[in-house]
N, C-alpha and C positions, 0 to 999 in steps of 0.2 A: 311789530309784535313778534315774540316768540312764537315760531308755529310748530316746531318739533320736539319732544317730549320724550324723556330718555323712559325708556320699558320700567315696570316696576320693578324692582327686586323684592318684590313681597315673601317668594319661598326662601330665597336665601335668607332673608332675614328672620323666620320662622326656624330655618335650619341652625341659624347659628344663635337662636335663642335657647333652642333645645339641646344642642352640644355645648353652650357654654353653662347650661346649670346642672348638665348628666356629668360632664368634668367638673363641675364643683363640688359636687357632691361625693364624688372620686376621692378628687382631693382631700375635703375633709374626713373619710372615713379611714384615708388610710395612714392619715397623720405626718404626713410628708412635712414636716417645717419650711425645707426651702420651697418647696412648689407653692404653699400656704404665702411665704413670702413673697415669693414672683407675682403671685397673683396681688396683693397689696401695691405692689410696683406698678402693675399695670394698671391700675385705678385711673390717673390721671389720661388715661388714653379718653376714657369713655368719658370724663368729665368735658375733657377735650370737646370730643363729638357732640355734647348737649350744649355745651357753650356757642358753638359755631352754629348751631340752631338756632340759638335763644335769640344772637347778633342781628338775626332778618325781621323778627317779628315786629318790632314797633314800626319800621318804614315799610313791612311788606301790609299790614293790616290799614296805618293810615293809606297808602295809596291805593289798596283796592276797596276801601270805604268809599274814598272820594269820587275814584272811575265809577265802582257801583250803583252809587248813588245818581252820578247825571247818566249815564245808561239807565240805569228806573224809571228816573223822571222825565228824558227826554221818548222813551219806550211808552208811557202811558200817558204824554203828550198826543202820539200819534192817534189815539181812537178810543173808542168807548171801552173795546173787547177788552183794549190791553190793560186801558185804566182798571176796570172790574177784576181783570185776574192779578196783577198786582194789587188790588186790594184783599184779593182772598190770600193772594198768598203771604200778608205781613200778616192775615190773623190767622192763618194756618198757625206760621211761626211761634205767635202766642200761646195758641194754643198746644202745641206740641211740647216747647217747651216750659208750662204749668205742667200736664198732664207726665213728663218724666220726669221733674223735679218733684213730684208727689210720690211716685213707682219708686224711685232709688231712694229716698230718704224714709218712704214707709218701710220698702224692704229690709232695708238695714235699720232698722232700726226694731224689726219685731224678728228677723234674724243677723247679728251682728257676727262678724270674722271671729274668729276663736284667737283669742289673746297672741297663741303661738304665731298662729300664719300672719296674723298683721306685722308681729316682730320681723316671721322671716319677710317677707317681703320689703319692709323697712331697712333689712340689711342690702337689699342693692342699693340705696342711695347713696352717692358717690358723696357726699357731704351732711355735715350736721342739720338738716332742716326741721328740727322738731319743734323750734322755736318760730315760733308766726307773728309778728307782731300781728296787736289787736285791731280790729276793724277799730277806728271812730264814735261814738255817739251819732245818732241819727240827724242829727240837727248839725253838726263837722260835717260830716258826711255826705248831707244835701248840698251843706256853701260850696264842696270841694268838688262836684260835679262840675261846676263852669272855671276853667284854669284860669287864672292869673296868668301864668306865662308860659302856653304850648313845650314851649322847648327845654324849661325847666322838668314839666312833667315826662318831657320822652328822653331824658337823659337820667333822671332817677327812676327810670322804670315806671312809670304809675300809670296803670292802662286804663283805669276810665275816664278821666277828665280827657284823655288823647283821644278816647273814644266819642266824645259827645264833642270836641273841638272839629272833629273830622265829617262828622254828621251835617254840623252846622257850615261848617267849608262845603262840603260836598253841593248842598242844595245852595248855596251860597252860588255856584258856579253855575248853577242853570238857570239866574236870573243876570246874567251877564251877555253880552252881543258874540252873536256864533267866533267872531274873530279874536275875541278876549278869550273865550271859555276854549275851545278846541285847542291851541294850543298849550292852556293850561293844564287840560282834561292828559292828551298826549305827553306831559309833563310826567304826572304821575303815574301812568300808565306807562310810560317806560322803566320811572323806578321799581314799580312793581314786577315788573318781569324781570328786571334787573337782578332784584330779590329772589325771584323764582329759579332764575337759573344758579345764585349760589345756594338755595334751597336742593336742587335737585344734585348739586356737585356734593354735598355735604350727605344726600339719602344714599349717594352710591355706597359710600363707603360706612355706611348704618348699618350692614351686617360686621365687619368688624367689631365699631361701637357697641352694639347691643350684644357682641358675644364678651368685650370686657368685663361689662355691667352685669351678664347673665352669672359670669364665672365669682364674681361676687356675692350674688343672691345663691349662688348653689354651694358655695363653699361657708356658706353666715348662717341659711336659712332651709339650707336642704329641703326636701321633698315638700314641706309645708308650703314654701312657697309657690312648689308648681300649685297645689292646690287650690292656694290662693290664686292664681292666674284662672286657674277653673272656674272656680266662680266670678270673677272677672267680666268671662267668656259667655256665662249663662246668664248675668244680670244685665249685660249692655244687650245682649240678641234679643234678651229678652224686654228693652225698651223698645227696639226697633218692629218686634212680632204686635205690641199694643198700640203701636200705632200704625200699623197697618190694619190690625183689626176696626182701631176706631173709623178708621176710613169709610167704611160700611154703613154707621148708623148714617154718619154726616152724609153719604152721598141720599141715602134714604129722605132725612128729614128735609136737607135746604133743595137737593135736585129731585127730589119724587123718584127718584130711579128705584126699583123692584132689587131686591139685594139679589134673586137669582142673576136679572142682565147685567147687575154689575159685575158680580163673581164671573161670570163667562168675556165680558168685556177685561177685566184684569186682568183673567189667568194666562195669558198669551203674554203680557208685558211682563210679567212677577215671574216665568220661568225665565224668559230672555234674562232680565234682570238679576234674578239667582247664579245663572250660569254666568253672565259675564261682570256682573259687579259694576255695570256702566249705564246708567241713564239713556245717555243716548243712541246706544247700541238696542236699548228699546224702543226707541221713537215709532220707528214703522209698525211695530204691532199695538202700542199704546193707540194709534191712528186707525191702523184695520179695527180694533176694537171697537173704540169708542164709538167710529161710525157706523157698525155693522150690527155689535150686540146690543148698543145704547141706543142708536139711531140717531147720534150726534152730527150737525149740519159741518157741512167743510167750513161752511165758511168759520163759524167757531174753533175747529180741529185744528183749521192749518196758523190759527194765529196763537190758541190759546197752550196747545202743549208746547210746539218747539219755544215759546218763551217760558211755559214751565221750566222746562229741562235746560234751557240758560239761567233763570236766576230763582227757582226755586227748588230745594233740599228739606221738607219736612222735615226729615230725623236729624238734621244740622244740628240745633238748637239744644234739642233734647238728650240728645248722647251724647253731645261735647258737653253739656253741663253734667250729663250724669259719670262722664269719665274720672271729673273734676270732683264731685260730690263721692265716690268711690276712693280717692286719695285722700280726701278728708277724713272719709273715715279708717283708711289704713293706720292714717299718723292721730290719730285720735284728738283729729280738731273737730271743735263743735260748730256747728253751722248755723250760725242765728238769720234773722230776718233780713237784717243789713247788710249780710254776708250773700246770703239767697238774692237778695234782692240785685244786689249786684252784679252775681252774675248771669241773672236770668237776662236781664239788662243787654250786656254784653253777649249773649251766647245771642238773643235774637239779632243785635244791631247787625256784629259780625259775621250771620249766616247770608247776610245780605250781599257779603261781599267776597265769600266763600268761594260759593258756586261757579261750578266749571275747574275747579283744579282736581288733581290725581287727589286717590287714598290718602297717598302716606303725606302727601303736601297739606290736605285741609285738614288731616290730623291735626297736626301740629299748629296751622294756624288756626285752626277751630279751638283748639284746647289751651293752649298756652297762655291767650288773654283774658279766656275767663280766669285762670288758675293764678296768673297776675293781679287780675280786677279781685278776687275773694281772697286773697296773701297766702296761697297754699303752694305746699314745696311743687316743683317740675322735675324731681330728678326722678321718678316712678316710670315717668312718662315715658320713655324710649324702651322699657319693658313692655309696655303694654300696646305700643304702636306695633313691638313684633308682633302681634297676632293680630292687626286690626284688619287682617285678610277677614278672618270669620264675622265679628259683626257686622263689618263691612256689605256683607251678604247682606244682609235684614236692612241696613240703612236703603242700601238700592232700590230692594222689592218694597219697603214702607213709600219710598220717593216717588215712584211708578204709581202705585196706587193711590196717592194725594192728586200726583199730577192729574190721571183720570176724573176724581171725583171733583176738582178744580172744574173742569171742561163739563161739567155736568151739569154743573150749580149756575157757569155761566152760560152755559145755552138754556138751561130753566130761567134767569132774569131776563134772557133775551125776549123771551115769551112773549111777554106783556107788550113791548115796543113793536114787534111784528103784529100782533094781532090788531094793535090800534090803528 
């Protein structure tokens, strides 16, 4: 296993999204032709950069489905507790991502981008993607879920039948003899990290990339499109603040918990969390909490959060599809049932198999298979990863605050079995 992990370069890439569209904008005001040119020229750098992205995600997605999934199941094999919070946490999932696919498509849709900033921002795409081929008929759609032939579908791109081919392998391998499966398990779990680390060689050099792509958006789309990045900014924090809020009623109704002791139980993990944008750099106060302000038993605590903070991500789900649902509507594709349905699909399967990677890693594989799985363009996408520092924030504290009220719910089912 990979156990060292190169630093993020989140500010440089922040920095070099902000100088490459302050120098676009330059450029076009001042009507330079060759600089205008140059810049044309260097187009294929950043196409470059997205492509060498694009290259990991089918083998990085199928193999940490597959690892994920027998880690789940051999994980809530072991005991009652664990089974219980991996059951809360695939209807977290559900539930998380309904309740942001309702927020981003209401939003936008009772305030939609002003014609101008959708164009500019559609000027940084490094290619023609306006054209989408159409989703299927429902009834196509359904046969096309179970593949005919795996490998057809992961060489022409098609990320959901890979994604339910990988689902059914994955549990496929926890019904096989420890000496079959573990090497197999070990199999994919090498390729996935194998992936990871051309993942992380290709993030180094994302401030580069994202400053070619920026200097296009500021030389096409001038100031409008930072705009457009603004509210980008306010509509993703702002999926991440709603479900942190929801947090609250759920821990009330399924854990009986008093919303004061929950709020004083959280607010120790959601500043951690805020400050450091890391899950488990909360653990220890998610832990003094629960057991101090809640009165959550250890024996719950020490099982049920550190397996949170490995395989669950509330705002996974929800903000990698509303990422997706926000490009849709820049490039002014409409998003039907079939489309939604897909990738709601996709954004829970894949949050399964997410977790535990950096920022800017389950960006990109958070995002790119749903936006695969609904036929929507990806060249937006390395724009909006330069800022995925600031959502970033609200994803954590939402996560922190799921994980608590997970530990809550199940030391209220445990109730009943102690008292008998």
């Amino acid at each position: 296993m990979v156990t060292a992990r190169p630093k993020s370069n989140g500010t440089w890439i922040v920095l070099a999204l902000i100088a490459g569209m302050a120098l676009g904008v330059v450029i076009a005001a001042s009507g330079a032709t060759a600089l205008a040119s140059l810049v044309e020229k260097l187009a294929p750098i950043g196409t470059l950069w997205l492509n060498a992205l694009r290259m990991t995600v089918i083998p990085l997605v199928v193999a940490l489905l597959i690892t994920g999934i027998a880690s789940a199941a051999e994980t809530a094999a072991t005991g009652r507790i664990a089974g219980r919070a991996i059951v809360l946490f695939v209807a977290g999932y559900i539930l998380s991502v309904a309740l942001g696919a309702a927020f981003m498509q209401g939003t936008l849709a009772l305030w939609p981008l002003d014609e101008a900033v959708r164009v500019a921002l559609r000027a940084g795409a490094s290619a023609d993607t306006t054209v989408v081929p159409p989703m299927p008929p429902p009834g196509e759609w359904l046969t096309a879920l179970i593949p005919v032939n795996p490998f057809a579908s992961a060489a022409s791109g098609v990320i959901l039948p890979l994604v339910v081919f990988a689902v059914f392998f994955g549990f496929a391998t926890t019904r096989l003899a420890p000496a079959q499966r573990q090497p197999l398990v070990a199999f994919f779990a090498g390729i996935g990290e194998a992936m990871l680390v051309i993942v992380h060689w290709v993030l180094w050099a994302a401030p580069l990339g994202v400053f070619v792509l920026a200097l296009g958006v500021g030389m096409r789309g001038g100031l409008s499109a930072a705009g457009g990045i603004v509210v980008y900014l306010v509509l993703l924090s702002s999926v991440g603040i709603l479900l942190a809020l929801a947090t609250y009623p759920c821990a009330l109704w399924f854990a009986r918990a008093p919303l004061g002791r929950f709020a004083r139980a959280a607010a120790p993990a959601q500043v951690v969390a805020f400050s450091t944008q890391s899950s488990l750099a909360s653990l220890p106060a998610m832990l003094t909490g629960a057991r101090e302000a809640l009165g959550l038993s250890e024996r719950v605590t020490s099982i049920v959060l550190p397996l949170a903070v490995t395989l669950f991500r509330v705002s996974s789900p929800s903000m990698n599809l509303a990422v997706v649902l926000f490009v849709a509507h820049v490039y002014g594709i409409p998003v039907g049932f079939t489309v939604l349905a897909a990738g709601m699909l996709v954004a829970v399967v894949n949050s399964l198999s997410s977790v535990g990677l950096p920022g800017q890693t389950s960006f990109f594989t958070g995002t790119v298979p749903i936006a695969l799985a609904m036929g929507m363009p990806l060249e937006l996408l390395p724009l909006l990863l330069a800022v995925e520092v600031i959502p970033d924030i609200f994803r954590t504290v939402s996560n922190v605050t799921a994980d608590i009220a997970v530990a809550a719910i199940v030391e209220r089912s445990e109730q009943p079995t102690a008292d008998s």
